[in-house]
C-alpha positions as CSV (number, residue, x, y, z in Angstrom):
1,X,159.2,-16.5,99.0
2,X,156.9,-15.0,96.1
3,X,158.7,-14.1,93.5
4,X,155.8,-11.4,92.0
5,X,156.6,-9.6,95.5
6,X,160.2,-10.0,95.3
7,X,160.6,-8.7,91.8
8,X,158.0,-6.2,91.9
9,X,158.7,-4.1,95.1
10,X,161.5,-1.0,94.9
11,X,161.4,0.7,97.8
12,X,159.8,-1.8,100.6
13,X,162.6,-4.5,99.6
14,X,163.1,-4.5,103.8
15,X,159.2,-5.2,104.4
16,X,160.1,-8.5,102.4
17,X,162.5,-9.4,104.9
18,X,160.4,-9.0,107.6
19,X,157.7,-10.6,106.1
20,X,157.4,-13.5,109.1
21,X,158.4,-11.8,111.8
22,X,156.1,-9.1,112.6
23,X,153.9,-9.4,115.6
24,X,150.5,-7.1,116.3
25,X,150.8,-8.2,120.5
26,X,152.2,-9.6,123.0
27,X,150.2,-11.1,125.7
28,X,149.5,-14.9,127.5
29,X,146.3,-15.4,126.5
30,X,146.3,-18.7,125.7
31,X,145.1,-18.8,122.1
32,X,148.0,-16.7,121.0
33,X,150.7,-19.6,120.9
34,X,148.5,-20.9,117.9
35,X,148.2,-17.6,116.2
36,X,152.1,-17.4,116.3
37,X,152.4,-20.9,115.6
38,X,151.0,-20.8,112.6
39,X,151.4,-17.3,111.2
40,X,154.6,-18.4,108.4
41,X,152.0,-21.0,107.1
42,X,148.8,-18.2,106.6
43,X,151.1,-15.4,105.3
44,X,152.4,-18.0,103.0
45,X,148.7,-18.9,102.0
46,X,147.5,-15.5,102.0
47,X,150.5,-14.6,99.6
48,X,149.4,-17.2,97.4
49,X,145.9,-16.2,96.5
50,X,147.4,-12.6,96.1
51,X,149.0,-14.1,93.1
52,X,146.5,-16.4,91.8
53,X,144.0,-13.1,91.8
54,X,141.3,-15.2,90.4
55,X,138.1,-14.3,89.4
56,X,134.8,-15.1,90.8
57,X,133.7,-18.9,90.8
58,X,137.0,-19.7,88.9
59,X,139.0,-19.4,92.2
60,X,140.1,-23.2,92.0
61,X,143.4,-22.6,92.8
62,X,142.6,-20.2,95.8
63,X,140.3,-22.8,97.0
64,X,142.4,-25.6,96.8
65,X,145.4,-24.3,98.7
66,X,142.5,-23.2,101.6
67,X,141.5,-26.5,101.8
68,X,144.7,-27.9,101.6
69,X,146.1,-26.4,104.6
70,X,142.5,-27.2,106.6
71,X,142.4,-30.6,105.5
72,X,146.0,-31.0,106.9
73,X,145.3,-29.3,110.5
74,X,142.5,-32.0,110.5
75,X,139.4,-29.9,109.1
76,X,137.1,-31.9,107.7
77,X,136.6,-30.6,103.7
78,X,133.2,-30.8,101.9
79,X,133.6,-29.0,98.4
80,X,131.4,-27.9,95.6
81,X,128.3,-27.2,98.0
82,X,125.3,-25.2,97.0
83,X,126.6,-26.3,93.0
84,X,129.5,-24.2,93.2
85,X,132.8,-26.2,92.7
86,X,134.7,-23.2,94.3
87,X,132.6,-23.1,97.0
88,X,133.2,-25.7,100.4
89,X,133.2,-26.1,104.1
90,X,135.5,-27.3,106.5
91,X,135.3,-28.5,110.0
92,X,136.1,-29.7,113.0
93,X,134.1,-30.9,116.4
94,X,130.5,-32.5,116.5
95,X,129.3,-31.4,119.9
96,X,128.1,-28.1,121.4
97,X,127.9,-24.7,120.4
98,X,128.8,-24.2,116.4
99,X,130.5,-21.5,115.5
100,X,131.0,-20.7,111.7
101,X,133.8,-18.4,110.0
102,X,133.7,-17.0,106.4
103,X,136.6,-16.5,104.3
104,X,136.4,-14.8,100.8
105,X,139.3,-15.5,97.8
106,X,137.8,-13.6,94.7
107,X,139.6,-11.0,93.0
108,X,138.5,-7.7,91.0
109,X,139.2,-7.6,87.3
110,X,141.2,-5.4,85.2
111,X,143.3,-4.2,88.2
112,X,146.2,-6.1,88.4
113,X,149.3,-4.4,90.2
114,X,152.7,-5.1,91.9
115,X,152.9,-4.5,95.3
116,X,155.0,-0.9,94.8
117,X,153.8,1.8,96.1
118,X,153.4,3.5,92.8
119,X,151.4,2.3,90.1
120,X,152.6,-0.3,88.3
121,X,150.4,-2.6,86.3
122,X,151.4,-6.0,85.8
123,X,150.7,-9.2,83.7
124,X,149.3,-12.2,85.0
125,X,147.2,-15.3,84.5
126,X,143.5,-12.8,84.9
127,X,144.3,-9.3,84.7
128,X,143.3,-8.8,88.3
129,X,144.0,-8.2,91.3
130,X,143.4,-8.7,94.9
131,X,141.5,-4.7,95.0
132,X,139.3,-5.7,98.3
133,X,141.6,-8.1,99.8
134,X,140.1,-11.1,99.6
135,X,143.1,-13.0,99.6
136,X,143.3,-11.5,102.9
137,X,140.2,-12.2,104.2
138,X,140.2,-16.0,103.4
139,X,143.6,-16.7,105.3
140,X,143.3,-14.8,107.9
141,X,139.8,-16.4,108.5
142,X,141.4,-20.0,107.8
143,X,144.1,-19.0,110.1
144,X,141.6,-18.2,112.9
145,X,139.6,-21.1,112.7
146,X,143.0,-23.7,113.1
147,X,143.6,-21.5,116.2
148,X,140.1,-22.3,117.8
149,X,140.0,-25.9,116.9
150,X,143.2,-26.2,118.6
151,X,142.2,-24.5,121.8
152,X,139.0,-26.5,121.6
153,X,141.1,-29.8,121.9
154,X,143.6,-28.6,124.5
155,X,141.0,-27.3,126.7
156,X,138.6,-30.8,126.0
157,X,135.9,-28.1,125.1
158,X,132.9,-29.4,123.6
159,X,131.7,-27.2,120.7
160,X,132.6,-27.2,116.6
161,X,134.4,-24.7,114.3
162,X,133.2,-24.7,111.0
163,X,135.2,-22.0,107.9
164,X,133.4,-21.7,105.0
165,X,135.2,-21.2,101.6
166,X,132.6,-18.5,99.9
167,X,133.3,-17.6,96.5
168,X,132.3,-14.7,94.3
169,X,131.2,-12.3,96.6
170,X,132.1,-9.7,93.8
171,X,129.2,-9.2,92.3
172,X,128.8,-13.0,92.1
173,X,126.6,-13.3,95.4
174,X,128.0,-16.7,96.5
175,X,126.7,-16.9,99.9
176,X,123.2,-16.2,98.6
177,X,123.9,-19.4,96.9
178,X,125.1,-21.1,99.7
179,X,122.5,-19.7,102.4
180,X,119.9,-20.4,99.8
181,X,120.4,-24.0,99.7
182,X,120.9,-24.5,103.6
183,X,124.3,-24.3,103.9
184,X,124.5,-22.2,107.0
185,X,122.0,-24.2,108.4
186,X,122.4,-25.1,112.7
187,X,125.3,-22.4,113.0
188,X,124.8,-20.8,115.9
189,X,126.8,-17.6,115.4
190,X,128.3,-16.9,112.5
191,X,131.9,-14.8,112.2
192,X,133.5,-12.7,109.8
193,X,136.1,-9.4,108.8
194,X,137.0,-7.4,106.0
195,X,140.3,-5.7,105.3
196,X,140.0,-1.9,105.6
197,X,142.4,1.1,106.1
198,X,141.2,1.7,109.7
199,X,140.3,-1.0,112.9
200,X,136.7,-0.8,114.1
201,X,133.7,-3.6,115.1
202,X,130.7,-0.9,115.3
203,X,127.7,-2.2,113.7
204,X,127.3,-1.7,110.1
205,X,124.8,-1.7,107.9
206,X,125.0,-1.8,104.2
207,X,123.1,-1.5,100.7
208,X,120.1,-3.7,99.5
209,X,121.0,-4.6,95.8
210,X,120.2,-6.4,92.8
211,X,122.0,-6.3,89.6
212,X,121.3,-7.6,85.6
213,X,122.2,-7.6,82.3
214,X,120.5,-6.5,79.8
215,X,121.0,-7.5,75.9
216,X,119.4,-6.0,73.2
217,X,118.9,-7.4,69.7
218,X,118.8,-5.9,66.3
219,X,119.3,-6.2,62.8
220,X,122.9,-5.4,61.3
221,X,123.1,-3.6,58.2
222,X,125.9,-1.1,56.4
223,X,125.9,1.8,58.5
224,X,126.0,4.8,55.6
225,X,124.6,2.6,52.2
226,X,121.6,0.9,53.9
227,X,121.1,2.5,58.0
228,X,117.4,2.3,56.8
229,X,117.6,-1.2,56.5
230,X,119.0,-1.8,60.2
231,X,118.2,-1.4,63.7
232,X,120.5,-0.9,66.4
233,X,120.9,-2.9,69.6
234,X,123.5,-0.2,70.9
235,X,120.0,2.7,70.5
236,X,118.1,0.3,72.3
237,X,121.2,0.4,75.5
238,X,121.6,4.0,74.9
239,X,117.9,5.0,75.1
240,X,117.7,3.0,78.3
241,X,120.6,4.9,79.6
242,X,119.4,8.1,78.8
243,X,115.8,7.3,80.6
244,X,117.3,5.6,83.5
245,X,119.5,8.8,83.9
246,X,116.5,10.9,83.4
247,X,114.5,8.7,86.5
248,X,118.0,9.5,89.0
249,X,115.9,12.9,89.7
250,X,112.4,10.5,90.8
251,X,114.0,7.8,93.2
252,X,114.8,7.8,97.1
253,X,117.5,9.8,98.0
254,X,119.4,6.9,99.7
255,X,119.5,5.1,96.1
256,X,122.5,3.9,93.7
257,X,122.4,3.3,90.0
258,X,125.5,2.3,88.0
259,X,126.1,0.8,85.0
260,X,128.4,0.0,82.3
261,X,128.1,-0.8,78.7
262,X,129.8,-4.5,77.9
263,X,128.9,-5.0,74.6
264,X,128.6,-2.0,72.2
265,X,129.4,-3.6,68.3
266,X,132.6,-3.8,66.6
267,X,132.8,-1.2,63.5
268,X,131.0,2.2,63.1
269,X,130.6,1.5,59.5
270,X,128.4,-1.8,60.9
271,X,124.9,-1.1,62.9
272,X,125.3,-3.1,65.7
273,X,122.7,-6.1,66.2
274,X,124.0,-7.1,69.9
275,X,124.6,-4.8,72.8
276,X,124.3,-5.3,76.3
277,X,125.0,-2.8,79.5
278,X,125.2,-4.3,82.9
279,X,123.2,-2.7,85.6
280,X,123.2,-2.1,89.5
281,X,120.8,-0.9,91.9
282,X,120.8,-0.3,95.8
283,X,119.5,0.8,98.5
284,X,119.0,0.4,102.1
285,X,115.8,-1.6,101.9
286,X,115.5,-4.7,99.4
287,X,111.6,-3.9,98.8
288,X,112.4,-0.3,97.7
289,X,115.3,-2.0,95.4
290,X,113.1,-4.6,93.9
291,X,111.1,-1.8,92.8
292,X,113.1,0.4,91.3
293,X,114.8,-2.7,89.5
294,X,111.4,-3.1,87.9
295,X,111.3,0.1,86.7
296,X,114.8,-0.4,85.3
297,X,113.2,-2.8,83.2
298,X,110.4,-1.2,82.3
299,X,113.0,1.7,80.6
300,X,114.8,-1.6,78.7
301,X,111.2,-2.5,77.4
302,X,110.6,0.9,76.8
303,X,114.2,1.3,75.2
304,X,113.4,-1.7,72.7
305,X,109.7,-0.5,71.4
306,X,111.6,2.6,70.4
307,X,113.9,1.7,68.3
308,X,112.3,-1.5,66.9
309,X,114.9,-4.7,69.1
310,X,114.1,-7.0,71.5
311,X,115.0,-6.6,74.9
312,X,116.0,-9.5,77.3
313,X,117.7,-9.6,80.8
314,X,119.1,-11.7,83.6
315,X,119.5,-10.9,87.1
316,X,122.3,-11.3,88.0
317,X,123.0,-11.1,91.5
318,X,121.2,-9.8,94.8
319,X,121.7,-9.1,98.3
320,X,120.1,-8.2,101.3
321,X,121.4,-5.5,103.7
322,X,123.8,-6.4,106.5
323,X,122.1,-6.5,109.5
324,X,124.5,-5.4,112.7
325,X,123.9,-7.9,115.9
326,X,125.0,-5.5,118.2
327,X,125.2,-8.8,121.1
328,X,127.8,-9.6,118.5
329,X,129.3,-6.6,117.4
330,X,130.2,-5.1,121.3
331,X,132.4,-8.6,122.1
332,X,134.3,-8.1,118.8
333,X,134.4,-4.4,119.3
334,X,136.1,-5.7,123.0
335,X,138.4,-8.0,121.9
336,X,139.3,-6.3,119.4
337,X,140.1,-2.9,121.8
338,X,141.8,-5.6,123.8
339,X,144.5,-6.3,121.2
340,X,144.8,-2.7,120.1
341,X,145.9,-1.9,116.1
342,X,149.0,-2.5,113.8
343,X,152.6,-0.6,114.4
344,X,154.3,0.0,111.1
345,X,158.0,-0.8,111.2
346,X,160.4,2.2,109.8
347,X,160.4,0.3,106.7
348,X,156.3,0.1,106.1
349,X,156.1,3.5,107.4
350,X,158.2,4.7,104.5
351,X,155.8,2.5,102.2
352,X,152.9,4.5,104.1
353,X,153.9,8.0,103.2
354,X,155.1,7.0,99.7
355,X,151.8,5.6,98.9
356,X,149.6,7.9,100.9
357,X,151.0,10.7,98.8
358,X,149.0,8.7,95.7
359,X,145.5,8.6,97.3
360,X,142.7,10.8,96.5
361,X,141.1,12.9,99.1
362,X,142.1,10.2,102.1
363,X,139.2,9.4,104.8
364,X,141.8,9.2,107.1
365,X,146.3,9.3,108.0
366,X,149.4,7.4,108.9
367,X,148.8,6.4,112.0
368,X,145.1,5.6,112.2
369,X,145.8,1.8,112.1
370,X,147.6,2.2,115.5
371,X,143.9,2.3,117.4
372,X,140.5,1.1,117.1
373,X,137.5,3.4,116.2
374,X,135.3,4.4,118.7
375,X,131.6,2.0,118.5
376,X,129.3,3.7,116.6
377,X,126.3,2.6,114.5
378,X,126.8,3.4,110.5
379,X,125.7,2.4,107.4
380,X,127.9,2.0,104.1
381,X,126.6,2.7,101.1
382,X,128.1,-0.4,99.5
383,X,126.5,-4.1,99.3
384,X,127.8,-7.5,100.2
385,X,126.4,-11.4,100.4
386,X,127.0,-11.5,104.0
387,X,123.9,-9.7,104.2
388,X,121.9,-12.7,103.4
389,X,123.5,-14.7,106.4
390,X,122.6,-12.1,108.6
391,X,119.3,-12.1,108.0
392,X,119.3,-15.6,108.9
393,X,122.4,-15.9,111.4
394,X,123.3,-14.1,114.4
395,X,126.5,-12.3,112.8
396,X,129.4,-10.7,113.8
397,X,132.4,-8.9,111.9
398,X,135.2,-6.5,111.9
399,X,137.2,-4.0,109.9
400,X,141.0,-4.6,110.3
401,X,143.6,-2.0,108.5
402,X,144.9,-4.2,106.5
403,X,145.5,-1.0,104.1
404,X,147.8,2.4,104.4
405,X,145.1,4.9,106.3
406,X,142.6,6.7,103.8
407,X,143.3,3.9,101.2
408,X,139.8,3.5,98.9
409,X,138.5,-0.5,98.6
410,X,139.1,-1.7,94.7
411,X,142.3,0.6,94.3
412,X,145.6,-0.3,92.8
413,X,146.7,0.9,96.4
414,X,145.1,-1.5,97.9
415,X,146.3,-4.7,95.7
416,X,149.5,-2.8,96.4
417,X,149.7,-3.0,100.4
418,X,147.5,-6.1,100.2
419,X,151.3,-7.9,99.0
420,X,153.3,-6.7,102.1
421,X,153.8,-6.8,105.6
422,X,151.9,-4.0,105.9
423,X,148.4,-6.0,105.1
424,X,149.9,-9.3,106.6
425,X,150.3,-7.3,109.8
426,X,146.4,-6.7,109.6
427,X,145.6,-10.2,109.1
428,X,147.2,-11.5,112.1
429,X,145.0,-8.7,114.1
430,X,142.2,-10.3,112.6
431,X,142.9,-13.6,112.9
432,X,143.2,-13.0,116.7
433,X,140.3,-11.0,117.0
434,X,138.1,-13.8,115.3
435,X,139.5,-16.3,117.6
436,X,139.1,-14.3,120.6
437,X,135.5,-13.8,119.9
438,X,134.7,-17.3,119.3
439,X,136.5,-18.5,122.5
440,X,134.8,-16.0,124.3
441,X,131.6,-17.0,122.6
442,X,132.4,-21.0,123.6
443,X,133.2,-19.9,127.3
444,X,129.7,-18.2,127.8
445,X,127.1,-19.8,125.4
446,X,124.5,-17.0,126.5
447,X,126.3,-14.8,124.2
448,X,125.1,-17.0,121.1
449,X,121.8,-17.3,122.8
450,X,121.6,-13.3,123.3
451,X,122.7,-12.6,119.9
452,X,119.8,-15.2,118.3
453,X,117.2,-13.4,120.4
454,X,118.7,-9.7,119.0
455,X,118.1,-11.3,115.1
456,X,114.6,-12.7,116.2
457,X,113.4,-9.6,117.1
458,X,115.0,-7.5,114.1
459,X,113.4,-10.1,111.5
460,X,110.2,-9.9,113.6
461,X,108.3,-13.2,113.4
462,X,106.5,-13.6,110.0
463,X,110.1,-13.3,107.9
464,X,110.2,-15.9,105.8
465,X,113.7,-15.8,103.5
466,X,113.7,-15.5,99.9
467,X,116.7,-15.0,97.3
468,X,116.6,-11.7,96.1
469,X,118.2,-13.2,92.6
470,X,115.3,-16.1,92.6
471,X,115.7,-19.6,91.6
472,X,118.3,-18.8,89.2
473,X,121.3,-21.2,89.5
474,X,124.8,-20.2,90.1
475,X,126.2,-17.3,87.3
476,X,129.7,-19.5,87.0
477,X,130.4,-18.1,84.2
478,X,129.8,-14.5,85.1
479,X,133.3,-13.2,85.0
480,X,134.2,-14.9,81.3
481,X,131.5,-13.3,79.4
């Protein structure tokens, strides 16, 4: 049992004790004897990476133990793909349909928390913690993937299963990476969820983005006896800010800028000569953000002719918009109807209200994870990697409440609930929604042909892919500096 969770809990000591014995449904479908079978061995890993909470692309333990339970259900592991040692591929079958799976392992920083229901920062290894539940997402998407290879052999189906290890999606754009150098290439239909506070499969699309950082150089010099003599990097960041602030007022209304300042000097008494601020932009459509990142730059050049630095930047990351395959989305929106939500025992229900009591204008209540939201199209104002596979890939995912109802994504709350029952409950719904889905998908192979036609026509024929972030090699060291 994990000690962190043990020690760190007060009132939910009872979800602890249930921790392997909760169930989301009971039914004869024959996939669920491997979902059960299996479900001490994927809490156990999912519990794991909840304490490892380890950074973008320096998730080595996280995925290690991954592929240590795939390689030993009889996956076979490729690692370090796309030149990312965290990132790998695992699979199983050679003929038929294919059918890939992502799983996700990266943790936020600066957010670490026990899994109480109050707030409690922690020490650990990072300082972080599993705010989007990540640690989640990857076991749960592991744990569906053993489940379909075994019904696969049972049933003598033709067909293979392939779960993807995809690192750094925070803000580290791994899949773009991986799609970038033809990872995802002859997948068929590609799979994946997220934990959430509510259940749902409606198509959903997302944010355009591209982020950088932007470092300005200047000359150091005693701040009261000689400013005259230097020239600050930190005026070069501020002046950007301020004209980036001012151009909010010119820019489409769907649009999002945000940054923060990572490097500002040291002493007042010293004028600064390095400062840097870290920038994102979104929006729905990449074009609009590639041009408005331009003139983000233009304000750092602008910024630096002012007050007399130099000016250099880096892109950082970039993603395309998720684009919904409703073919996909209406079977996972079935299945996932089909199973129905997550029951609380009297024990997580008491977690629930204590915890819901901390949230912030909640989007929704105790009892929400019970059903499944109604299909509707959306968009979220957020950005993800995935988006880059679906541009290419037919893809399919799902929300599962993995989080007390009304609980906001890179919370303490949701580290917090991500360590109990409570989110473990949620990964089993996923894990048997994914599998459903695929079999479903293997049974009638007009599905994947439906949902390739749906992509074809959305792309239209003259797409031709290209990496938002550019040739740039993978930013492993994006989290350390």
């Amino acid at each position: 049992m994990n000690k962190l969770l043990i020690k760190s809990i007060a009132l939910p000591i009872a979800l602890v004790g249930t921790l392997f014995c909760c169930t989301v449904v009971a039914s004869p479908k024959d996939y669920y004897k491997s979902i059960d079978a299996h479900q001490k061995q994927f809490e156990k890993v999912a519990l794991d990476l909840w304490n490892f909470a380890e950074l973008g692309y320096q998730e080595t333990q996280s995925a290690a133990r991954l592929q240590e339970e795939l390689v030993k259900e009889g996956f076979t592991v490729s690692s370090g793909i796309a030149d990312i040692p965290t990132a790998f591929k695992a699979e199983y079958g050679t003929d038929g349909p294919v059918i890939g799976i992502m799983g996700e392992f990266d943790a936020l920083p600066g957010i670490a928390q026990s899994a109480s229901p109050f707030k409690e920062i922690i020490d650990n290894s990072t300082g972080a913690g599993q705010a989007c539940g990540h640690h989640l997402f990857g076991a749960g998407s592991a744990w569906a993937a053993v489940a379909i290879k075994e019904w696969l052999v049972a049933n003598n189906m033709p067909g293979r299963i392939i779960f993807y290890g995809t690192p750094a999606e925070e803000g580290g754009s791994g899949k773009v990476y991986m799609a970038r150098s033809g990872t995802f290439d002859n997948v068929d239909v590609m799979l994946h969820w997220h934990p959430s506070s509510s259940n749902h499969a409606s198509p959903r699309s997302t944010n355009s983005n591209m982020s950088g950082k932007f470092t300005f150089k200047g000359i150091s010099a005693h701040a009261a006896s000689a400013p005259h003599k230097g020239r600050s990097a930190l005026d070069g960041v501020e002046a950007m800010n301020m004209m980036v602030n001012m151009m909010r007022e010119h820019v489409p209304q769907d649009s999002r800028l945000h940054y923060v300042i990572t490097k500002g000097g040291l002493a007042p008494n010293v004028v600064p000569d390095l400062a840097q601020v870290y920038y994102y932009v979104r929006h729905p459509r990449r074009q609009v953000v590639k041009e408005l990142f331009a003139r983000v730059v233009d304000t750092a050049n602008g910024a630096a002719l002012g007050t007399g630095t130099t000016m250099s930047y880096e892109v950082m990351h970039g993603n395309y918009s998720l684009l919904p395959n409703e073919t996909l989305q209406r079977v996972m929106q079935s299945e996932l109807e089909a199973l129905g939500g997550v029951t609380y025992s009297n024990e997580e229900q008491k977690y629930a209200e204590t915890i819901y009591k901390t949230l912030v204008q909640p989007s929704g209540k105790i009892g929400d994870q019970e059903n499944v939201a109604p299909y509707k199209r959306t968009h979220g104002y957020g950005s993800t990697d995935v988006g880059d596979v679906s541009w290419l890939i037919p893809t399919g995912g799902i929300s599962v409440a993995t989080w007390v109802p009304g609980t906001a994504a890179h919370s303490w709350q949701a580290v917090a609930a991500g360590g109990t029952t409570i989110g473990l409950k949620g990964t089993k719904l996923a894990a048997s929604a994914l599998t459903a889905t695929a079999l479903r998908i293997f049974k009638n192979p007009e599905i994947a042909e439906q949902a390739k036609r749906e992509l074809q026509n959305a792309v239209g024929p003259n797409f031709n892919y290209k990496a938002l972030l550019g040739d740039r090699k993978p930013p492993l060291d994006y989290r350390m500096n």
